[in-house]
VMD Tcl script that draws the C-alpha trace (Angstrom):
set ca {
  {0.00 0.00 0.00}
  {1.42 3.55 -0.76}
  {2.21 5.61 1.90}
  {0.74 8.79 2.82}
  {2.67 11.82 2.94}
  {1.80 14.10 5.47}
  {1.68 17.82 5.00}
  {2.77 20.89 6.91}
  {0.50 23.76 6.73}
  {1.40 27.50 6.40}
  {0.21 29.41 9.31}
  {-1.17 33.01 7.43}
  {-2.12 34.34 10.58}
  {1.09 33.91 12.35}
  {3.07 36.56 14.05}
  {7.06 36.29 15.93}
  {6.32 35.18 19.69}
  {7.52 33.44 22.54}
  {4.88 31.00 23.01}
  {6.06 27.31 22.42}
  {4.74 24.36 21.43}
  {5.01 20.93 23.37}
  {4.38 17.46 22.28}
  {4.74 14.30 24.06}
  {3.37 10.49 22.97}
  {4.38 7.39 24.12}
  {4.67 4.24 21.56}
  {3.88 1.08 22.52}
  {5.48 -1.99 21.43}
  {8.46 -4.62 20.03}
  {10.94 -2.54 17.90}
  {12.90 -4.15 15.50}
  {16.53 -3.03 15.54}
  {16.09 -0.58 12.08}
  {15.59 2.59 11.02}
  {12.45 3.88 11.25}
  {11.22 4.59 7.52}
  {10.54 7.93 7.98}
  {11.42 9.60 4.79}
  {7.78 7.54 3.50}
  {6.30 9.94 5.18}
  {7.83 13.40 4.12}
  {9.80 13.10 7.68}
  {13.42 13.45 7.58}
  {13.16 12.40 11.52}
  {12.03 14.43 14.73}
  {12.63 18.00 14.61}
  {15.50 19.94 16.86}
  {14.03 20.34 20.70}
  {12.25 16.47 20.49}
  {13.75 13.98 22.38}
  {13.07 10.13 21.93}
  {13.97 7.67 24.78}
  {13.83 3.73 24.90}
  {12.12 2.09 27.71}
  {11.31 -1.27 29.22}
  {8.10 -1.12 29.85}
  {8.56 -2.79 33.19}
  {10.76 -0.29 34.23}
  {7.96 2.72 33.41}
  {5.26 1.24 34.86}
  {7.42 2.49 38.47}
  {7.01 6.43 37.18}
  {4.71 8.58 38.79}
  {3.40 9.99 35.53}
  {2.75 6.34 33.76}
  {-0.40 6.64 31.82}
  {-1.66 3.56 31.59}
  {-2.61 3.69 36.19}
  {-4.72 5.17 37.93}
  {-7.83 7.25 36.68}
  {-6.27 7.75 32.77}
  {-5.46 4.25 32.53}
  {-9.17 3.25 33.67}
  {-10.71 5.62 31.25}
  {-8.44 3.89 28.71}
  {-9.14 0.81 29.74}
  {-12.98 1.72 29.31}
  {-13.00 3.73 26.35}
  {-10.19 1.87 24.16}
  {-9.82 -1.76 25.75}
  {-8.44 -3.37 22.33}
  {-5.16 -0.56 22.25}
  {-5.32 -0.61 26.12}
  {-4.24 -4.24 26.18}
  {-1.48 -4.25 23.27}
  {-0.10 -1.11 25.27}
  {0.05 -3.06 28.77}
  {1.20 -5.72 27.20}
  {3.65 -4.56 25.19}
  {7.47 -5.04 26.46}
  {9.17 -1.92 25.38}
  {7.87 2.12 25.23}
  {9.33 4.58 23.21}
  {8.59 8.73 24.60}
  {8.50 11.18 22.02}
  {8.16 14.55 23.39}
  {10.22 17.80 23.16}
  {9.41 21.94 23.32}
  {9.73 24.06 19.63}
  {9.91 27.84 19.12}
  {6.57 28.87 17.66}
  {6.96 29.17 14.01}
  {5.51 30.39 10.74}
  {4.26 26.54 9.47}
  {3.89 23.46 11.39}
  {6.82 21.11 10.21}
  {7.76 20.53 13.34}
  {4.50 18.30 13.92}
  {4.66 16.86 10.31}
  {7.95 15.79 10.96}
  {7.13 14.13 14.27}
  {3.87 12.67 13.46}
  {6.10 10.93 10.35}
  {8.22 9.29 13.16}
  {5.52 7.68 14.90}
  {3.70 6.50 11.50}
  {6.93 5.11 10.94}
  {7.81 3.30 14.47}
  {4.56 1.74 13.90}
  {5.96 0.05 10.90}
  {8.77 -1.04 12.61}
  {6.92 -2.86 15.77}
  {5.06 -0.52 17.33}
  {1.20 -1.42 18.39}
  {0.04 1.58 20.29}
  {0.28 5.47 20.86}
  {-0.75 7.31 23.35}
  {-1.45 11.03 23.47}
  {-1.24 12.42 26.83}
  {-2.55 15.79 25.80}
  {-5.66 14.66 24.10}
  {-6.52 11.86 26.72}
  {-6.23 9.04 23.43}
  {-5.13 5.95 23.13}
  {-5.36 4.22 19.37}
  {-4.13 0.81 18.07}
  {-1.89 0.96 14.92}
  {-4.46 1.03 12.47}
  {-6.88 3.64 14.45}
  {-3.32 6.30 15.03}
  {-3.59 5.57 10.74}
  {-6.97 6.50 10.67}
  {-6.71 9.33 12.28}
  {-3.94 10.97 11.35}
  {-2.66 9.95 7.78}
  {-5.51 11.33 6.00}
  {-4.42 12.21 2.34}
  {-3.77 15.87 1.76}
  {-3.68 15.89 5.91}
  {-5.60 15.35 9.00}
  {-8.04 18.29 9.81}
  {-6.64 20.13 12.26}
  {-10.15 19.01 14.31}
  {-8.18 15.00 14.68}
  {-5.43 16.91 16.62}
  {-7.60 17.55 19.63}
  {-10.18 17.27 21.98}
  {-13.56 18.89 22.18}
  {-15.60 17.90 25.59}
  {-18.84 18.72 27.43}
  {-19.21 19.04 31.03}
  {-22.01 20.15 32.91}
  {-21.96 23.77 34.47}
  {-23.20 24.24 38.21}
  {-26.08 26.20 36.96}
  {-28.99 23.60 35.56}
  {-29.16 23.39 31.72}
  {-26.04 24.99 31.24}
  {-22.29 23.56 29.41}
  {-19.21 23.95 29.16}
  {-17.53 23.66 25.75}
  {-13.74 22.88 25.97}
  {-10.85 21.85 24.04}
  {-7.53 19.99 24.94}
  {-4.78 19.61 22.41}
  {-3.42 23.25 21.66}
  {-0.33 22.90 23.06}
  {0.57 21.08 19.88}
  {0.35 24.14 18.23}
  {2.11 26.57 21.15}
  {-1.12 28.31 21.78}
  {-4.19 28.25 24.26}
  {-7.06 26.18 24.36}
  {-10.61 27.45 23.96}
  {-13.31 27.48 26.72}
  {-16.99 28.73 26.21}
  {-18.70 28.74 29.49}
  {-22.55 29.53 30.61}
  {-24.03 26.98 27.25}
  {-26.95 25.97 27.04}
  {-27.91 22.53 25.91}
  {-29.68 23.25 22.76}
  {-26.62 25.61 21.71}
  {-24.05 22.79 22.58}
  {-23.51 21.78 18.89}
  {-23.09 25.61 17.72}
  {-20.56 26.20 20.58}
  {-19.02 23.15 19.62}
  {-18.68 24.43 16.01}
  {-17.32 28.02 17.32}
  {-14.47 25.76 19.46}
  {-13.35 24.32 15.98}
  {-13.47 27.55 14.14}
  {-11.44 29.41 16.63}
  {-8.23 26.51 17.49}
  {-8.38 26.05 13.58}
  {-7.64 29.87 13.40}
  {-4.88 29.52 16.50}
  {-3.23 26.54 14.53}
  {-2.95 28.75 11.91}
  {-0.85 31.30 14.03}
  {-3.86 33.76 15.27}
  {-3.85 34.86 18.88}
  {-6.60 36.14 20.76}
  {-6.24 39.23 22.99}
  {-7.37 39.91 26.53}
  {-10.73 41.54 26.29}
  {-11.19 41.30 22.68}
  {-14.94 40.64 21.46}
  {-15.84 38.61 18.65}
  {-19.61 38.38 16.97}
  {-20.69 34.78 16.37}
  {-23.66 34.47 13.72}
  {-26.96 34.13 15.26}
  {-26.04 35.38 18.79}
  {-27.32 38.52 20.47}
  {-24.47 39.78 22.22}
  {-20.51 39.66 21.52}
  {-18.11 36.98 22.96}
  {-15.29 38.78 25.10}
  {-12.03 36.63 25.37}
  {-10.64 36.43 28.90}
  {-7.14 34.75 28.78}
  {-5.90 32.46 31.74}
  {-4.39 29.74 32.91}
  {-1.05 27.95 32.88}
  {0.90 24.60 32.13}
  {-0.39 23.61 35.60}
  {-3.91 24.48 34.92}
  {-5.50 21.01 35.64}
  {-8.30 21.26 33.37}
  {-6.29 22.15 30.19}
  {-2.52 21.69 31.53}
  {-2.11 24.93 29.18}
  {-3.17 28.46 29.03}
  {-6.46 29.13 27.59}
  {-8.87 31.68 26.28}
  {-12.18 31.40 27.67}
  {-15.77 33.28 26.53}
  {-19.00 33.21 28.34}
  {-21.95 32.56 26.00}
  {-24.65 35.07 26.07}
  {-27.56 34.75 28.56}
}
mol new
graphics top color blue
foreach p $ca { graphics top sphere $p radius 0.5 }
foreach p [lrange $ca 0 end-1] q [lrange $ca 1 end] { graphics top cylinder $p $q radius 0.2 }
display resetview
């Protein structure tokens, strides 16, 4: 089968900052002693500021951070079971992660993403993204991710709903934007029937951020069909436990 190049986009709306980007997976699986083939995927290997270290699995399962314990391993366990057990079961785990200067396109991630289609061709059975709370077998990372002409920028991340205190009302997250060095979007105060359009305004706005916009403290933005602007309140922080990154939040119209 021919192999699927994977693209890096131009970001139009980009502008010099200091913000960085972060990425971090962990590969599950038994590598064969070769070189990755990642040239088959437009990846001349990971980008300066990544970092890949080899791991018996064993050995991980002592850190304090291992994914696959605790309450994220359970959800994993629920919500993937198939690429849960070739992870757990797998005898060696390969972490990918580094921190990149922002930057005008995003080769950075093609060229990573083209190492870990390529360590799956070479042994490995499972990745799992940390950022965006996933877990896929070989074929489901494929899926996802080598999508001719590219992945949307929508497969790179998370979009969740969680009830608000106040009856009736969501809130509309995402999880994921550290991939591209920029803040997540919240939309607080939603109500139920709206959940879909919010939804659709969280997609629209990280698309825009993955293309290099930023969003400034206080600054409103009309959404079609609302009375009422949308004022952007930045917070947050790489500690932040909801997002583990800074976001930019808005409060849907009452």
């Amino acid at each position: 089968m021919p192999k699927i190049t994977i693209p890096a986009w131009q970001r139009p709306h980009w502008q010099p900052s200091s913000e960085e980007a972060l990425l971090q997976f962990y590969v599950f699986g038994k590598f064969e002693p070769v070189r990755a083939p990642t040239l088959d995927y437009g990846s001349e290997g990971l980008p300066e500021g990544m970092e890949l270290t080899s791991h018996h699995h064993n050995a991980l399962r002592q850190w304090e951070g291992y994914p696959l314990k605790g309450g994220m391993g359970r959800m994993f366990k629920d919500d993937a079971p198939e690429a849960y057990k070739l992870a757990l079961d797998s005898p060696e785990v390969l972490v990918v992660r580094g921190r990149l200067p922002d930057s005008p396109d995003t080769g950075y991630l093609r060229d990573t993403l083209g190492v870990l289609a390529a360590l799956l061709d070479v042994g490995g059975k499972a990745i799992l993204d940390p950022q965006t709370l996933s877990l896929w077998d070989a074929d489901g990372w494929r899926r996802q991710f080598l999508v001719r002409d590219g992945a949307p920028i929508r497969n790179h991340l998370l979009i969740l709903r969680d009830a608000e205190e106040q009856p009736g009302r969501y809130w509309v997250h995402t999880r994921g934007m550290r991939k591209f060095g920029r803040p997540d979007i919240s939309v607080r105060n939603v109500p139920e029937a709206d959940s879909d359009r919010a939804g659709l305004l969280c997609e629209r706005l990280v698309e825009l951020e993955a293309l290099g916009a930023h969003f400034a403290d206080g600054q409103k933005l009309e959404a079609e069909g609302l009375v009422g602007d949308l004022v952007a309140q930045l917070g947050g922080g790489m500690e932040h436990p909801d997002f583990n990154n800074t976001y930019v939040e808005f409060r849907w119209p009452d």
